[in-house]
The first five atom37 places (N, CA, C, CB, O) and aatype in JSON, in Angstrom:
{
  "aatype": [20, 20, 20, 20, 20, 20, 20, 20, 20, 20, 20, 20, 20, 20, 20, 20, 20, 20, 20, 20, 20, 20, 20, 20, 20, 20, 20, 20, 20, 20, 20, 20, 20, 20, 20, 20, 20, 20, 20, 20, 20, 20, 20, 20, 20, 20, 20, 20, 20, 20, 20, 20, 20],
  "atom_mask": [
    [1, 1, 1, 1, 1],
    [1, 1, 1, 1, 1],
    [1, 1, 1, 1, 1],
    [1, 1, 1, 1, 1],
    [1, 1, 1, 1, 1],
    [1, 1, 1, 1, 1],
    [1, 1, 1, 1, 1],
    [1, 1, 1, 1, 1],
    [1, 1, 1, 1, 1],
    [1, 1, 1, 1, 1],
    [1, 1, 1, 1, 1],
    [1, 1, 1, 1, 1],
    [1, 1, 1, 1, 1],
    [1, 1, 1, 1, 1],
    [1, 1, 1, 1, 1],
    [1, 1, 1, 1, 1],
    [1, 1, 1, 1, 1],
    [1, 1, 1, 1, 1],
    [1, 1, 1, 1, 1],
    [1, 1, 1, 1, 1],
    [1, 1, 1, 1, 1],
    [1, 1, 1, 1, 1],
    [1, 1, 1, 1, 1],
    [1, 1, 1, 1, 1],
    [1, 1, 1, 1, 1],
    [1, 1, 1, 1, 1],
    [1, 1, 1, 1, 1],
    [1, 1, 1, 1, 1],
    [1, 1, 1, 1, 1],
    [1, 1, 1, 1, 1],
    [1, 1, 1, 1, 1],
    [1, 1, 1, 1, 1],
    [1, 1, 1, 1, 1],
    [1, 1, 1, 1, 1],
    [1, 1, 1, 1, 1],
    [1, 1, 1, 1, 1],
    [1, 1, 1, 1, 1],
    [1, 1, 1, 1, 1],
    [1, 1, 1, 1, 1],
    [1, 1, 1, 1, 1],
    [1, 1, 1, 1, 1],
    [1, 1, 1, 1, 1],
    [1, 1, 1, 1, 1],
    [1, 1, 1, 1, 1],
    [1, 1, 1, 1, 1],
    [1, 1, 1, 1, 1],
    [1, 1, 1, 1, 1],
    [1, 1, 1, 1, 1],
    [1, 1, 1, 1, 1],
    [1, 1, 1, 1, 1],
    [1, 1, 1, 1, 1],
    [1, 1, 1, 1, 1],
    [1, 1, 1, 1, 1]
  ],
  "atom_positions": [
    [[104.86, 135.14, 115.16], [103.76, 135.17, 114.23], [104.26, 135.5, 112.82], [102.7, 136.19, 114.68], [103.71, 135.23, 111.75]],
    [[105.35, 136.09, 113.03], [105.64, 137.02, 111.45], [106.29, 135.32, 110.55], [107.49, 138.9, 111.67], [105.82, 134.95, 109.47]],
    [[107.0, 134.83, 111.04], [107.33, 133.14, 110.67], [105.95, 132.41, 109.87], [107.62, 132.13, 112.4], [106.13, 131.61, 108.95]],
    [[104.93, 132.7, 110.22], [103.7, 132.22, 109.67], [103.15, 132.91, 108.68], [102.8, 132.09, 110.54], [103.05, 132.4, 107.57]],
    [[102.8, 133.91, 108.87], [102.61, 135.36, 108.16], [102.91, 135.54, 106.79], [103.42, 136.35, 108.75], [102.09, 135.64, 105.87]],
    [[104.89, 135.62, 106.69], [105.29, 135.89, 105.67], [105.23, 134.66, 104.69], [106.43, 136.44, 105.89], [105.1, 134.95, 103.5]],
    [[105.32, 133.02, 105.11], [105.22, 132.46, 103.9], [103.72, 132.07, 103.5], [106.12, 131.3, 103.9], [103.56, 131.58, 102.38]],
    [[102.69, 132.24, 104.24], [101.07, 132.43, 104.0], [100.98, 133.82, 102.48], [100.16, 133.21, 105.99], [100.31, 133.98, 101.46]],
    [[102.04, 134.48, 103.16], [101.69, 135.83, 101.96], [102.17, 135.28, 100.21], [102.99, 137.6, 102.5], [101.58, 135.4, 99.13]],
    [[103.51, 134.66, 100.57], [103.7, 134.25, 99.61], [103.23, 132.83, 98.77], [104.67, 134.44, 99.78], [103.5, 132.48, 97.62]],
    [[102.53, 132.25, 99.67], [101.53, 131.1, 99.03], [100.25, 132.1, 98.45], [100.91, 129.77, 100.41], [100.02, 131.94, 97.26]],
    [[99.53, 132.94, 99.05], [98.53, 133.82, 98.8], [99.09, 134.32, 97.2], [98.39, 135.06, 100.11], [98.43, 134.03, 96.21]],
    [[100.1, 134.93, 97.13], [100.52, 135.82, 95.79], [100.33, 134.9, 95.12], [101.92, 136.52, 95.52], [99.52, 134.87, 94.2]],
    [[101.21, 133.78, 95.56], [101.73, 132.82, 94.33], [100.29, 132.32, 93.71], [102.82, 131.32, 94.92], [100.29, 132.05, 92.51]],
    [[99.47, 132.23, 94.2], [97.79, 131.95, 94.21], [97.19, 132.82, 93.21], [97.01, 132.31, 95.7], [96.6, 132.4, 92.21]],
    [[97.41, 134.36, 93.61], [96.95, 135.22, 92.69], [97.29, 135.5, 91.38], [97.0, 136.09, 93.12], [96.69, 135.96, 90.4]],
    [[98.49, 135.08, 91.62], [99.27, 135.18, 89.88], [99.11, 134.2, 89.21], [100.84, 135.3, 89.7], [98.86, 134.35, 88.01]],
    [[99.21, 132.51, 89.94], [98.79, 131.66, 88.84], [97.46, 131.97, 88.24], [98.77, 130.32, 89.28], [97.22, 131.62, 87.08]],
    [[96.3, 132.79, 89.21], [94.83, 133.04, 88.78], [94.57, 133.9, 87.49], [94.11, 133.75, 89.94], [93.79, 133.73, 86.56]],
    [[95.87, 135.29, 87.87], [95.57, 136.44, 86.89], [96.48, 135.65, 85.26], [96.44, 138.34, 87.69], [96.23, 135.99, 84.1]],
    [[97.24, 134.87, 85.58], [98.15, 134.19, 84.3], [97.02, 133.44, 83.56], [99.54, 132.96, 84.82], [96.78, 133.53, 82.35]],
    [[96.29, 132.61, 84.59], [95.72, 131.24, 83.84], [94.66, 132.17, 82.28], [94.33, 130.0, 85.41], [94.27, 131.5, 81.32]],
    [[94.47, 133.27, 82.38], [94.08, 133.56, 80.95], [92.21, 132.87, 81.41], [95.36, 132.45, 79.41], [91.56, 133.69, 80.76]],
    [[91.4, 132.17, 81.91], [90.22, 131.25, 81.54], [89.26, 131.93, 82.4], [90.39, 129.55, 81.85], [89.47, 132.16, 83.6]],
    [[88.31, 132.22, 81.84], [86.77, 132.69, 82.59], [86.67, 132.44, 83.82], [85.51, 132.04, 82.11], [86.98, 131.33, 84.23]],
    [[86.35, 133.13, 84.4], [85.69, 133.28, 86.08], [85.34, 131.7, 85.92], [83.97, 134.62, 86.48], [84.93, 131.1, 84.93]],
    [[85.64, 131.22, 87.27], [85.25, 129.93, 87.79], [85.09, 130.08, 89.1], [86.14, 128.86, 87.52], [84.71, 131.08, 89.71]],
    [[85.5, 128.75, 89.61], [85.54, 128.49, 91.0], [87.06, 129.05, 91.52], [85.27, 126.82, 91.28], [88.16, 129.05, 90.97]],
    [[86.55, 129.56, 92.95], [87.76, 130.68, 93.48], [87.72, 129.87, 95.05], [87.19, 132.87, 93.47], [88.14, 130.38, 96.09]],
    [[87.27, 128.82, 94.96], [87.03, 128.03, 96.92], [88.51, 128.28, 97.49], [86.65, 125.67, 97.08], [88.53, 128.92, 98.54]],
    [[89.9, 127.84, 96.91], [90.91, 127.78, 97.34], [92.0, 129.22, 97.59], [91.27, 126.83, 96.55], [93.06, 129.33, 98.2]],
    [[91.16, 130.24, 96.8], [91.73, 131.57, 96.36], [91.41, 132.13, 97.68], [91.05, 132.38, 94.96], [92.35, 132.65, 98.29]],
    [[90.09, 132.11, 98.31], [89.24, 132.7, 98.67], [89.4, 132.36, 99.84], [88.19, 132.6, 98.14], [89.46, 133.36, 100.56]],
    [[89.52, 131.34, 100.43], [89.84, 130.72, 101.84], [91.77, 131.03, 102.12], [89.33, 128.67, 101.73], [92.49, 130.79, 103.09]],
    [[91.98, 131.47, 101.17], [93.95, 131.41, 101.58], [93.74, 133.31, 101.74], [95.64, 130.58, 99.55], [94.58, 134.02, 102.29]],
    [[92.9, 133.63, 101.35], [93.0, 134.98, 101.33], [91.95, 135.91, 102.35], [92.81, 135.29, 99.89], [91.81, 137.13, 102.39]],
    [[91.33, 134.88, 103.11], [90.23, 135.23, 104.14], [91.23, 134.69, 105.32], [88.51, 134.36, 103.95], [91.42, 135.59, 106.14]],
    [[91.79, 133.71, 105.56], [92.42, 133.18, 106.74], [93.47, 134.22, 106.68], [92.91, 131.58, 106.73], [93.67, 134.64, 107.82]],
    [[94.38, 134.93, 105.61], [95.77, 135.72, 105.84], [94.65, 137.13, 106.38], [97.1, 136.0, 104.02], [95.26, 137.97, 107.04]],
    [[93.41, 137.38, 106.2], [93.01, 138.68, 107.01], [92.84, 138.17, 108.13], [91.78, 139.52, 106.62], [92.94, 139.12, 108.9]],
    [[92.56, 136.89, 108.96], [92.62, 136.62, 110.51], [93.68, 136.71, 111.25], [92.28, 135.48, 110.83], [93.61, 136.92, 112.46]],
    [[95.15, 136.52, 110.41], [96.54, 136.72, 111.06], [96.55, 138.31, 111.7], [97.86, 136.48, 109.78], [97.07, 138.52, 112.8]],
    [[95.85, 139.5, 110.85], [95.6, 140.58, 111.12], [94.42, 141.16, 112.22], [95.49, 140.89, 110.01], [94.51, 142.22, 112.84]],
    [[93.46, 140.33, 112.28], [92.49, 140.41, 113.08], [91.97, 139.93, 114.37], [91.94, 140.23, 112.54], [91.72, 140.52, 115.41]],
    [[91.87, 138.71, 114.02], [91.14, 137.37, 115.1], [92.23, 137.64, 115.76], [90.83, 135.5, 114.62], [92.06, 138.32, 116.78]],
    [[93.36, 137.3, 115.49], [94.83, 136.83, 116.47], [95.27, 137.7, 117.6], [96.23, 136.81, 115.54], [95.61, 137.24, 118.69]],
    [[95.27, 139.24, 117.25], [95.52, 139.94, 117.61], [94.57, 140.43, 118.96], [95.73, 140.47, 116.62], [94.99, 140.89, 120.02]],
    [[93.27, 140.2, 118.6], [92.15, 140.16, 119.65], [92.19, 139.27, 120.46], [90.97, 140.06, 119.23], [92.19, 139.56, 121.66]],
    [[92.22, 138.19, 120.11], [92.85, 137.11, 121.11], [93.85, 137.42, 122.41], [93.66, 136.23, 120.23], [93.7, 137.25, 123.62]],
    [[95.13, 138.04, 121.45], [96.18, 137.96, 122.63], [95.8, 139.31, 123.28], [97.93, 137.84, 122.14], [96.41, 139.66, 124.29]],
    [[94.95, 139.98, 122.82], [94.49, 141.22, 123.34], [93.56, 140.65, 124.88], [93.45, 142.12, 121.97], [93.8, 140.95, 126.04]],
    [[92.48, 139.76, 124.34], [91.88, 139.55, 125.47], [92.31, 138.6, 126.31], [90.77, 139.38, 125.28], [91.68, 138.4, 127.35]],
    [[93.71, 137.67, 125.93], [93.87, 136.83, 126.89], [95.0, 137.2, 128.15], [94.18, 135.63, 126.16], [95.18, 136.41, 129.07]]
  ]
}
């Protein structure tokens, strides 16, 4: 899992920094927001899973 994990984190950062750089008013965050909700399921969902299977 950690193979998946660690380069998700670093697509996620790389995400956040082009956001906090770009300098331009609140907009649309669809792509921010979904890369950064799926890296909390690597922590959650997954783990319950292999828990209950």
């Amino acid at each position: 899992m950690a193979y998946a994990v660690i380069p998700h984190a670093a697509v996620l950062s790389w995400l956040l920094l082009k956001r906090i750089e770009s300098g331009t008013p609140a907009g649309r965050i669809d792509g921010l927001m979904a890369a950064a909700l799926t890296y909390v399921l690597w922590f959650g969902l997954f783990p319950l899973c292999r828990l209950a299977g």
